[in-house]
DSSP file (Angstrom, degrees, kcal/mol; ACC not computed):
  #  RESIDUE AA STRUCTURE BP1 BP2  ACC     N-H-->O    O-->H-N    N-H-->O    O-->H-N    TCO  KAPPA ALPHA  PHI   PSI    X-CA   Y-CA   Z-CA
    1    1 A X    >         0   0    0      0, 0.0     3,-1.0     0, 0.0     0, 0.0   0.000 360.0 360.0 360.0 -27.8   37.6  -23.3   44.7
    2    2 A X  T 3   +     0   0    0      1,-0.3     0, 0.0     3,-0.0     0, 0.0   0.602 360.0  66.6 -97.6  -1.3   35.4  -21.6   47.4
    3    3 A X  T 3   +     0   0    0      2,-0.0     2,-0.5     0, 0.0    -1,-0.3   0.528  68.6 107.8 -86.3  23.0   37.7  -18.4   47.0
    4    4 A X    <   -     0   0    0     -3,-1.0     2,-0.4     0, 0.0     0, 0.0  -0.785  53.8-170.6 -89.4 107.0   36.7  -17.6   43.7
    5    5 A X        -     0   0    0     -2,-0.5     2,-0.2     2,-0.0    -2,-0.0  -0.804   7.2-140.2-101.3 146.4   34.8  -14.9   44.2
    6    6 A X        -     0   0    0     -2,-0.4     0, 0.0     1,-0.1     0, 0.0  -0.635   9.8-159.8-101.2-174.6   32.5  -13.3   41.0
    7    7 A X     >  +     0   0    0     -2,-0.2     4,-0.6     1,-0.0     3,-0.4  -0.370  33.1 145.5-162.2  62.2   31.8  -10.1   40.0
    8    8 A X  H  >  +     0   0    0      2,-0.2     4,-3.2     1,-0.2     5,-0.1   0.620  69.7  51.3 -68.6 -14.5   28.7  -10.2   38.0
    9    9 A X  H  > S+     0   0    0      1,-0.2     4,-0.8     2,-0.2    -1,-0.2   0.725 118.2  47.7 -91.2  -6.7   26.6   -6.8   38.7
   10   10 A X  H  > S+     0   0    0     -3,-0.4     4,-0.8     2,-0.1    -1,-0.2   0.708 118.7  39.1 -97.6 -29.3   30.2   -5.2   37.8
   11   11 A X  H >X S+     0   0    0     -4,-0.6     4,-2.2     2,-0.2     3,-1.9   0.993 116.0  49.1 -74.7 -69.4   30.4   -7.6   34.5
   12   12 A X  H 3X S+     0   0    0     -4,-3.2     4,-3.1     1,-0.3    -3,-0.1   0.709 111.1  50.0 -74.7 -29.1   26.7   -7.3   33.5
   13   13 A X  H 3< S+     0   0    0     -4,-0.8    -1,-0.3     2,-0.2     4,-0.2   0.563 117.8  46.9 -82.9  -7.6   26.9   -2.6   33.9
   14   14 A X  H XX S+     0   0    0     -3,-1.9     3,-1.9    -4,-0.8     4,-1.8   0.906 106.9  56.9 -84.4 -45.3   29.9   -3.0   31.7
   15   15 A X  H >X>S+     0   0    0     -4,-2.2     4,-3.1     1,-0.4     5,-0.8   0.943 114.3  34.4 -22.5 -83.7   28.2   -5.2   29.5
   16   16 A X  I 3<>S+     0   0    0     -4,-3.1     5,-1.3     1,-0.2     4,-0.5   0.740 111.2  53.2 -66.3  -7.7   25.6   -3.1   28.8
   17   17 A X  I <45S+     0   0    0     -3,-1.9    -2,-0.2    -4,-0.2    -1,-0.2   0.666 120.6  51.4-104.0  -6.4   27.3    0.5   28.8
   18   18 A X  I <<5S-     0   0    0     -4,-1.8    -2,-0.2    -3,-0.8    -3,-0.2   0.922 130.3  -0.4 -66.3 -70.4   29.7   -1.9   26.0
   19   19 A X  I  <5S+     0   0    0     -4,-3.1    -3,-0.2    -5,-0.1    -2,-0.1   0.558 129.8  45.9-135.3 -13.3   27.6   -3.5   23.7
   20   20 A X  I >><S+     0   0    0     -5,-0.8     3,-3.0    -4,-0.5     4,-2.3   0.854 107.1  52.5 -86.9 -59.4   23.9   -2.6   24.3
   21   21 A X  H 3><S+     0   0    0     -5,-1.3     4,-1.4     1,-0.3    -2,-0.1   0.650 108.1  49.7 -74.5 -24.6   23.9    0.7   24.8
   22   22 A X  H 34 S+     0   0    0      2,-0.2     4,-0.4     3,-0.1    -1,-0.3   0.188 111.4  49.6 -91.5   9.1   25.9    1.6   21.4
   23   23 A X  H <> S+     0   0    0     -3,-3.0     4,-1.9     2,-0.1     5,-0.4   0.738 103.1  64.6-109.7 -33.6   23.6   -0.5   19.2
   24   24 A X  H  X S+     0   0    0     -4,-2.3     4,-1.1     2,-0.2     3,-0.5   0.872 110.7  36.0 -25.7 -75.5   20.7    1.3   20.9
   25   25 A X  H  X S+     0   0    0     -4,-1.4     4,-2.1     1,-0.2    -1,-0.2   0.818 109.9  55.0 -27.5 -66.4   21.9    4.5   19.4
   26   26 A X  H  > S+     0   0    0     -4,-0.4     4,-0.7     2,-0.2    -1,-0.2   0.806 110.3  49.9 -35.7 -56.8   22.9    3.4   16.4
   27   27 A X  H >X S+     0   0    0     -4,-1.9     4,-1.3    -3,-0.5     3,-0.9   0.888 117.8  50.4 -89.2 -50.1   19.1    1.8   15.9
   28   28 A X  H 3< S+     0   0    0     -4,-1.1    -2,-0.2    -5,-0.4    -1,-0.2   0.758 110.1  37.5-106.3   0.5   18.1    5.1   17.0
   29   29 A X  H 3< S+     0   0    0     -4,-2.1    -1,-0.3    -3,-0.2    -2,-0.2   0.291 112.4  56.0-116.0  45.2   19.7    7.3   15.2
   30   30 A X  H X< S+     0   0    0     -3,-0.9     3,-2.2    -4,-0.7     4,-0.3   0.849 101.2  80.2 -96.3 -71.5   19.6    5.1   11.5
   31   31 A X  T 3X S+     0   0    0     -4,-1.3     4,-2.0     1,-0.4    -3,-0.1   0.266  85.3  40.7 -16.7 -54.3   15.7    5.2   12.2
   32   32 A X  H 3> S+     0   0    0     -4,-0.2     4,-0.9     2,-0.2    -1,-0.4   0.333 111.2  63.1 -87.1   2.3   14.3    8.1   11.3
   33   33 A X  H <> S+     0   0    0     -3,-2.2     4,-2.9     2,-0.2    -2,-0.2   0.883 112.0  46.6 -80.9 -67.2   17.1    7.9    7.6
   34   34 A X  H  > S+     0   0    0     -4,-0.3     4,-2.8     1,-0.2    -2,-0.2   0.953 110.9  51.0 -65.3 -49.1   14.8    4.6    6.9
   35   35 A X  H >X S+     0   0    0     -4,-2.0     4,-1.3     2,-0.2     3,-0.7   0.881 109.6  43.6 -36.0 -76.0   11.8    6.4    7.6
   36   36 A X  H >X S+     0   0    0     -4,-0.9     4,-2.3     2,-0.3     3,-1.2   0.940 114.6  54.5 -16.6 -84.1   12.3    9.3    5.4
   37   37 A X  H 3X S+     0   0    0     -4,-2.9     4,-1.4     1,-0.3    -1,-0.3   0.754 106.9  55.4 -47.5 -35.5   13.5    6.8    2.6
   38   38 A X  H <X S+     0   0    0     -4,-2.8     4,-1.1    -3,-0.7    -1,-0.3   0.834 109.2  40.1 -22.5 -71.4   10.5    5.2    3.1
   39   39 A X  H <X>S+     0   0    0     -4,-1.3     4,-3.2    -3,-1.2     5,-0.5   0.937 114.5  51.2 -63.6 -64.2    8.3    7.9    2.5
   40   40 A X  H  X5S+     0   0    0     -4,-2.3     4,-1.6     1,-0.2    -1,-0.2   0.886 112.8  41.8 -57.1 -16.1   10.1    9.5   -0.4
   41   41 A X  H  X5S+     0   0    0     -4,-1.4     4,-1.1    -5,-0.4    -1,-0.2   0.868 120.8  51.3 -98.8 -14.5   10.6    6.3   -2.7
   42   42 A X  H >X5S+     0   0    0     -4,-1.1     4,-1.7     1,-0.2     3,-0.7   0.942 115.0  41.4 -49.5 -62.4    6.5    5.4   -1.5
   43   43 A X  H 3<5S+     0   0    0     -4,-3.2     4,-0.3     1,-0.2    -1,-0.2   0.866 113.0  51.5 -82.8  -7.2    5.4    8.7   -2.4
   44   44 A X  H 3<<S+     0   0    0     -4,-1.6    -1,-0.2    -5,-0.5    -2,-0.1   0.729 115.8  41.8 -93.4   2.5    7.4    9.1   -5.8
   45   45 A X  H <X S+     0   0    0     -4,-1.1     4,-1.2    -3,-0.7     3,-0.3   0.759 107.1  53.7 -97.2  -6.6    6.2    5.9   -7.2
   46   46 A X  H  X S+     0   0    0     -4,-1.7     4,-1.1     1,-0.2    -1,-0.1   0.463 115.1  49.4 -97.9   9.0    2.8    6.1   -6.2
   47   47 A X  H  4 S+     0   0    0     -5,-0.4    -1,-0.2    -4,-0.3    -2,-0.1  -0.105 106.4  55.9-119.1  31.7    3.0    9.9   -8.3
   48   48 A X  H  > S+     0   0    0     -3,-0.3     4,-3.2    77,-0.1    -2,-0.1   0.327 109.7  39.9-101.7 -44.2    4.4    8.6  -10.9
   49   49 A X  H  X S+     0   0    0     -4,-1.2     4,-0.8     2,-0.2     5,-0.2   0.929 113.0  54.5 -73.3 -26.2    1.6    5.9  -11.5
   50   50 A X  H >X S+     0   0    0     -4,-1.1     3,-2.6     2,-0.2     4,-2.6   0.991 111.8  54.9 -54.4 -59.6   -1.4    8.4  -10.6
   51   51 A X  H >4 S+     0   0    0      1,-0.4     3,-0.9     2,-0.2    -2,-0.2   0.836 107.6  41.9 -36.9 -61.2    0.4   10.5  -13.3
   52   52 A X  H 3< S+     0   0    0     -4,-3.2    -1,-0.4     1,-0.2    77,-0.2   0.520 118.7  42.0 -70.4  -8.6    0.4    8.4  -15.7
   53   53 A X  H << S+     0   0    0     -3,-2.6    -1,-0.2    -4,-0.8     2,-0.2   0.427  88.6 107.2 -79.0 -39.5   -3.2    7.0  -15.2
   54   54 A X    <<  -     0   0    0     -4,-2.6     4,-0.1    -3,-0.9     7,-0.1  -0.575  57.0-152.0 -77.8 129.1   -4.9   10.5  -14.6
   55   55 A X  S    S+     0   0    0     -2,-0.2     3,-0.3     2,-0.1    -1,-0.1   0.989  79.1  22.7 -49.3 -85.0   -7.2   12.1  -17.6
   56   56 A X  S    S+     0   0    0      1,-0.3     2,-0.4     2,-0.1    -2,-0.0   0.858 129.7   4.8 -53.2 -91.1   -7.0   15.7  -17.1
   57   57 A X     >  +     0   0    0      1,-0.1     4,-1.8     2,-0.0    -1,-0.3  -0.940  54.0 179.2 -98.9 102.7   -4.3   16.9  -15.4
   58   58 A X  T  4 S+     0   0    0     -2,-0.4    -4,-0.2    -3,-0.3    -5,-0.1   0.718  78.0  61.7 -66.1 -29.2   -1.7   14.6  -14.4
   59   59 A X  T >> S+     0   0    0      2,-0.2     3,-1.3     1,-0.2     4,-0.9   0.719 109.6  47.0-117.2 -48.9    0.9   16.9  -12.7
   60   60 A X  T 34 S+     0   0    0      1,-0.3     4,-0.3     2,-0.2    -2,-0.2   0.925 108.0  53.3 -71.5 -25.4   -2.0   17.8  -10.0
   61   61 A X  T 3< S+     0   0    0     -4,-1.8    -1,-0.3     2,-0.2    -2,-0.2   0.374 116.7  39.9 -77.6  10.3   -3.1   14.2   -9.4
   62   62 A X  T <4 S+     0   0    0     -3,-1.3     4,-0.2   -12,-0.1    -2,-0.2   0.357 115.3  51.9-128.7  -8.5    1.0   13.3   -8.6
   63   63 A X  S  X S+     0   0    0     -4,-0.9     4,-2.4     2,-0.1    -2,-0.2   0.610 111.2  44.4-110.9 -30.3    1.1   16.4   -6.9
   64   64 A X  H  > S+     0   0    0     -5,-0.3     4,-2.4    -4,-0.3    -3,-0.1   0.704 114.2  55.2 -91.2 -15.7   -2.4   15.2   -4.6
   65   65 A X  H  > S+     0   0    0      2,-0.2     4,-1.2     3,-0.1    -1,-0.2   0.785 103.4  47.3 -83.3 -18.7   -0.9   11.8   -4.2
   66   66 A X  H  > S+     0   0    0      2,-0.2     4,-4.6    -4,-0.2    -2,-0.2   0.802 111.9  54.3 -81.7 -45.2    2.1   12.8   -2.8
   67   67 A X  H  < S+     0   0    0     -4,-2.4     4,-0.5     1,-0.2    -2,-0.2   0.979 110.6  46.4 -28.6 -64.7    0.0   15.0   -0.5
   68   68 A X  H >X S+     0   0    0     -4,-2.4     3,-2.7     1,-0.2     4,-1.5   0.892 110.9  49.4 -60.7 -40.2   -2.0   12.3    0.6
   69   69 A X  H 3X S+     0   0    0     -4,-1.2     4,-2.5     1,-0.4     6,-0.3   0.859 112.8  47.7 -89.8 -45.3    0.8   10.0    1.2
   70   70 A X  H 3<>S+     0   0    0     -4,-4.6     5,-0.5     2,-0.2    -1,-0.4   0.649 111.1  53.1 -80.2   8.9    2.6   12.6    3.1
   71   71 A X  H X45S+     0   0    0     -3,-2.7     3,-1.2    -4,-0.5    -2,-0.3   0.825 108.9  50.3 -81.3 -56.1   -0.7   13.2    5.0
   72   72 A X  H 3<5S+     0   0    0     -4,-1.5    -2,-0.2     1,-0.3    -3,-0.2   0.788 110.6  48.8 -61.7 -49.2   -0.8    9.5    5.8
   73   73 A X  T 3<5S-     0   0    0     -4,-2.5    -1,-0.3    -5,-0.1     3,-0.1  -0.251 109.3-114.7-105.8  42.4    2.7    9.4    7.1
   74   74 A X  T < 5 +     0   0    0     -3,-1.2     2,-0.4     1,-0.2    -3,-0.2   0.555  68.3 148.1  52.1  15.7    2.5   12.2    9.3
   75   75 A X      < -     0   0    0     -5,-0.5    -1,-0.2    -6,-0.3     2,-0.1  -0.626  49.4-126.5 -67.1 125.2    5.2   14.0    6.9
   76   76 A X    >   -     0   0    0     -2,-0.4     3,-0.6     1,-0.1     4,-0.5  -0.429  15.4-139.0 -64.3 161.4    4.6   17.7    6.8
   77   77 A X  G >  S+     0   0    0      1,-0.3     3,-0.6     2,-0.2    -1,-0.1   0.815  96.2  67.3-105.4 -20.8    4.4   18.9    3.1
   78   78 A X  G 3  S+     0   0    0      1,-0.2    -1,-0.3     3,-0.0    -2,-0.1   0.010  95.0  60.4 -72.9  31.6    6.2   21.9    3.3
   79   79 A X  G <  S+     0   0    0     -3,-0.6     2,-1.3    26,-0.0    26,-0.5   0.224  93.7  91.8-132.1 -36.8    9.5   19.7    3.9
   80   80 A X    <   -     0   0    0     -3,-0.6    24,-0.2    -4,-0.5     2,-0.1  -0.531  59.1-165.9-106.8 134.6    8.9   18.2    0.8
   81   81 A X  E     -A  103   0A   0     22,-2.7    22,-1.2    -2,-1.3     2,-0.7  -0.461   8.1-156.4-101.7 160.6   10.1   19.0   -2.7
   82   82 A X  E     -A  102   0A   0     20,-0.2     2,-0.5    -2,-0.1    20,-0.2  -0.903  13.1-178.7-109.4 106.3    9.0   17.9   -6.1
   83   83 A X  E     -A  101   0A   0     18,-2.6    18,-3.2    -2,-0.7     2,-0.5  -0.946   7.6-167.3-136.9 139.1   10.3   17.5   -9.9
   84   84 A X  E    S-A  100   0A   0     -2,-0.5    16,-0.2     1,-0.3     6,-0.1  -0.923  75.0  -4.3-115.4  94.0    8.5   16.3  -12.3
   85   85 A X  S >  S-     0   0    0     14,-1.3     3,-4.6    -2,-0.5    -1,-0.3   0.916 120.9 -69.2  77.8  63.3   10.4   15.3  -15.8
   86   86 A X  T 3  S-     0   0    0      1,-0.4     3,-0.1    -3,-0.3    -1,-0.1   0.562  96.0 -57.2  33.7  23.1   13.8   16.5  -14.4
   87   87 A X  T 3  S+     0   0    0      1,-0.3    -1,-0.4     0, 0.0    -2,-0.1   0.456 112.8 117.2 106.5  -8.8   12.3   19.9  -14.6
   88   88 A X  S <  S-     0   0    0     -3,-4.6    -1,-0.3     1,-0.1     2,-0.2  -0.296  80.3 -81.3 -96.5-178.9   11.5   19.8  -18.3
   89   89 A X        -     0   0    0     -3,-0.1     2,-0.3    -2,-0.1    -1,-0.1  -0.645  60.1 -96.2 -81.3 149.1    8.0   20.0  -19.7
   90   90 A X        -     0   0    0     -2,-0.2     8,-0.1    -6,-0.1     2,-0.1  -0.814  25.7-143.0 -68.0 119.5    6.2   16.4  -19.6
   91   91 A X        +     0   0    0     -2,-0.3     6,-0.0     6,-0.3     3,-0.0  -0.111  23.0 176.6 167.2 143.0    6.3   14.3  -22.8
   92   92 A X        +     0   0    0     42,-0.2    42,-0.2     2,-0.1     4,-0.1   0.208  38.6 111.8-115.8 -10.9    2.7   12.4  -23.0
   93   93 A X  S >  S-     0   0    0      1,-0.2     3,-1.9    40,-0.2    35,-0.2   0.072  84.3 -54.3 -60.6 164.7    3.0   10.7  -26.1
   94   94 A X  T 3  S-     0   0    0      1,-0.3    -1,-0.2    36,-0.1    36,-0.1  -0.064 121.4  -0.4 -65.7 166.8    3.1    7.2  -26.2
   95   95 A X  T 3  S+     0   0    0     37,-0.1    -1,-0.3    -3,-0.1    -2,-0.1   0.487  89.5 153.1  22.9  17.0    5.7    5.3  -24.2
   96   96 A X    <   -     0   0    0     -3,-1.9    32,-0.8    -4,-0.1     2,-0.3   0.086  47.7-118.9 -25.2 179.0    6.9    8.7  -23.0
   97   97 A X  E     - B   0 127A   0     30,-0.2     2,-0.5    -3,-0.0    -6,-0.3  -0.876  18.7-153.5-132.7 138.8    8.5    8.3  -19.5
   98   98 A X  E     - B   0 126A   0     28,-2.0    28,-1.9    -2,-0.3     2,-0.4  -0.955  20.0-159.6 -91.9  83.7    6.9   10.3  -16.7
   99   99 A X  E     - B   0 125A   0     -2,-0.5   -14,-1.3    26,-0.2     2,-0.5  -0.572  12.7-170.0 -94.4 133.8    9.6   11.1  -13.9
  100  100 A X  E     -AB  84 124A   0     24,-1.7    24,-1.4    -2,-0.4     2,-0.4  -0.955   5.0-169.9-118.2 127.1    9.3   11.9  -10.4
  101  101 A X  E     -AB  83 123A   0    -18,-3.2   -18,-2.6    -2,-0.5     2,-0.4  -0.920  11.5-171.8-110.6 118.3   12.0   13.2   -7.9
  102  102 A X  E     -AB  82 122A   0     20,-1.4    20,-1.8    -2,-0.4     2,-0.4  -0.966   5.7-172.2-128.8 128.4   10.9   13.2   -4.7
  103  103 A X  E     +AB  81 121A   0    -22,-1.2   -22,-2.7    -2,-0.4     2,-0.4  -0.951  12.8 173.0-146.0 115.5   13.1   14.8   -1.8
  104  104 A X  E     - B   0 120A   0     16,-2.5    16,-3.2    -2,-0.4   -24,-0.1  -0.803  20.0-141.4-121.7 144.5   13.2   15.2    1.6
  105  105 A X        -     0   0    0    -26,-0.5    15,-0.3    -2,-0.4     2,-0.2  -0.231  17.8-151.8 -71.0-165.0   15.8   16.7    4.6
  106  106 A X        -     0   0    0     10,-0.1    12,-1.2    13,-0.1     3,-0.1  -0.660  12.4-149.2-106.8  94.7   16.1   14.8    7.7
  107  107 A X        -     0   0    0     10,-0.3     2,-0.5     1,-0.2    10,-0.2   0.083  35.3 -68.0 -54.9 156.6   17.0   17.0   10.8
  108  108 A X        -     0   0    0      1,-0.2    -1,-0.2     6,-0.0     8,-0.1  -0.463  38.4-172.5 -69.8 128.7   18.9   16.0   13.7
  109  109 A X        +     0   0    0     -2,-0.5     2,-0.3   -80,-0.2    -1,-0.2   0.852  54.0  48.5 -93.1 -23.7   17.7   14.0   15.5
  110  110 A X        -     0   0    0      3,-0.5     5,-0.2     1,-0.1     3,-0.1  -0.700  49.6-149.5-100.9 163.9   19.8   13.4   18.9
  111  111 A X  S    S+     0   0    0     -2,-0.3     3,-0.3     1,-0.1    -1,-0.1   0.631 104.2  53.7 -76.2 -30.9   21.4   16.0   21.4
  112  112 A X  S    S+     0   0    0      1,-0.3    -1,-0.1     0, 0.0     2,-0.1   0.357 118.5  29.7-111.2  30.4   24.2   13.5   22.2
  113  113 A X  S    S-     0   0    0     -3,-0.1    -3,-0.5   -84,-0.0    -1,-0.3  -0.560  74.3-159.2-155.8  86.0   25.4   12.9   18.1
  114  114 A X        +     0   0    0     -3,-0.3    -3,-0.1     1,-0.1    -6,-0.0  -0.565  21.1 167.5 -65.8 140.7   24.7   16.2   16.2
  115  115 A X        -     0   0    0     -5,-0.2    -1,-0.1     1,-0.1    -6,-0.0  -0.478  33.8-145.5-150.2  46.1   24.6   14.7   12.4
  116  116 A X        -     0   0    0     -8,-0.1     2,-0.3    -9,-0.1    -1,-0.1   0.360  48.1 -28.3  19.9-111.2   23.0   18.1   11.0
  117  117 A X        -     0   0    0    -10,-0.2     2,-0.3   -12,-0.1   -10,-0.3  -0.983  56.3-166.8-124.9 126.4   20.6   17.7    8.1
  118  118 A X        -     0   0    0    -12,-1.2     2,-0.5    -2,-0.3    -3,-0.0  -0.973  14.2-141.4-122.8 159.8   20.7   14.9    5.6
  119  119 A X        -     0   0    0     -2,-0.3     2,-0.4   -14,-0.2   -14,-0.3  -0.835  16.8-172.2 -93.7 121.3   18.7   15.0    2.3
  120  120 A X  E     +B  104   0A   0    -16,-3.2   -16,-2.5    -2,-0.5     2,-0.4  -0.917  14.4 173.2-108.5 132.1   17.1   11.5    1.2
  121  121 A X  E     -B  103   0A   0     -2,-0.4     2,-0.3   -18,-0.2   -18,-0.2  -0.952  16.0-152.0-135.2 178.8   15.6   11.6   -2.2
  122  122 A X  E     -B  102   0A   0    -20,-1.8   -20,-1.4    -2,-0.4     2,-0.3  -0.994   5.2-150.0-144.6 137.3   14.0    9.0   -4.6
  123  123 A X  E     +B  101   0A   0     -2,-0.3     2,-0.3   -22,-0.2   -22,-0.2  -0.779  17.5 172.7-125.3 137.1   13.7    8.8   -8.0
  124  124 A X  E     -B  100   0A   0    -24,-1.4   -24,-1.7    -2,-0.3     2,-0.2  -0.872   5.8-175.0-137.9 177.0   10.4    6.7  -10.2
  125  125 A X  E     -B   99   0A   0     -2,-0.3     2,-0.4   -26,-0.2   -26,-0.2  -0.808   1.9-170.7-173.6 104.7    9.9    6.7  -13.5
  126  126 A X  E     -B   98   0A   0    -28,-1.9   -28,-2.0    -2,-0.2     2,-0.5  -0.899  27.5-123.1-117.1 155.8    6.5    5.0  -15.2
  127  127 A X  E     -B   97   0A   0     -2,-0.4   -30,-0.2   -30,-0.2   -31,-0.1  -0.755  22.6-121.9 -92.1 141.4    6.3    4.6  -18.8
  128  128 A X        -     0   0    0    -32,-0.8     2,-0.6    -2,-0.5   -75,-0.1  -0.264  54.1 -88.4 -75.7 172.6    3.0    6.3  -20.4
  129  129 A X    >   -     0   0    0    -77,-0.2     3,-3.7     1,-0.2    -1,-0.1  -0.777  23.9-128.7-117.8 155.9    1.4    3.5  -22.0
  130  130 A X  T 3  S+     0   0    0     -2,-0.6    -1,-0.2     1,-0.2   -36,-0.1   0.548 109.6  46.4 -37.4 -21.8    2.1    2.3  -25.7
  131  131 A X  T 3  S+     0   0    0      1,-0.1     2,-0.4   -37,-0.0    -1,-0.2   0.347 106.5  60.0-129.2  32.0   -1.4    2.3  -26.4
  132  132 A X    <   +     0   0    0     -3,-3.7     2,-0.3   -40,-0.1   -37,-0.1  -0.964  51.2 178.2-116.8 116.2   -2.5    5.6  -25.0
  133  133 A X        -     0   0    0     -2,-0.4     2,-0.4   -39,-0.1   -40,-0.2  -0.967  11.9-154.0-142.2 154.2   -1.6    9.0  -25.7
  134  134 A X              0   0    0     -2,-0.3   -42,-0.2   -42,-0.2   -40,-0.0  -0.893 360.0 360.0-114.9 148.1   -2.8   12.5  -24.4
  135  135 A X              0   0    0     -2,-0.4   -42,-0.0   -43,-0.1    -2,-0.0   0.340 360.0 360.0 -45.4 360.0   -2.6   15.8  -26.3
């Protein structure tokens, strides 16, 4: 028994360059995916409900919420794109649906996994309400 030698500092640097060090990555490059999704299904539901809530002009309150929200989460704004009613003119009449598309790239983020650009978008949709209508 006392020639049993170990060979833990050799165990413990495989260990990690094994099983630590690839979830590390993985965690860090997922991260910034979730973010992104984050922001885009936050900012197209909270511009769907301004829309649908706002007197005047609806399509510039959904358009100033998304601002803010991408002011708030340090998103630049020129990164992000907008449609509003799949592109068609906007329906106000009662129970109309008010849709928002909101869509963002994601760059690479590491040097040692290139994964180019990926595009996250999110889709909301509030209904105007049954006992409201605009002109």
């Amino acid at each position: 028994m006392t020639s049993e030698r170990g060979a833990s500092p050799i165990e413990f640097v495989l260990g990690i360059l094994t099983i630590v060090l690839p979830i590390a990555l993985v965690v860090l490059l997922v991260a910034p995916v979730f973010e992104a999704r984050n922001f885009v299904r936050r900012a197209a539901a909270e511009a769907a409900r301004v829309g649908v809530l706002a007197g005047d002009d609806p399509l510039a309150a959904a358009s100033e919420s998304i601002a803010s929200v991408a002011e708030g989460m340090g998103v630049a704004g020129d990164e992000v794109a907008v449609v509003f009613c799949d592109g068609a003119t906007c329906s106000w009449a009662r129970g109309a649906l008010f849709v928002v598309e909101v869509s963002m790239p994601v760059r690479q983020v590491s040097e040692l996994l290139p994964i180019g650009e990926i595009t996250v978008r999110a889709r909301h949709s509030e209904q105007v309400d049954l006992y409201r209508s605009r002109p």
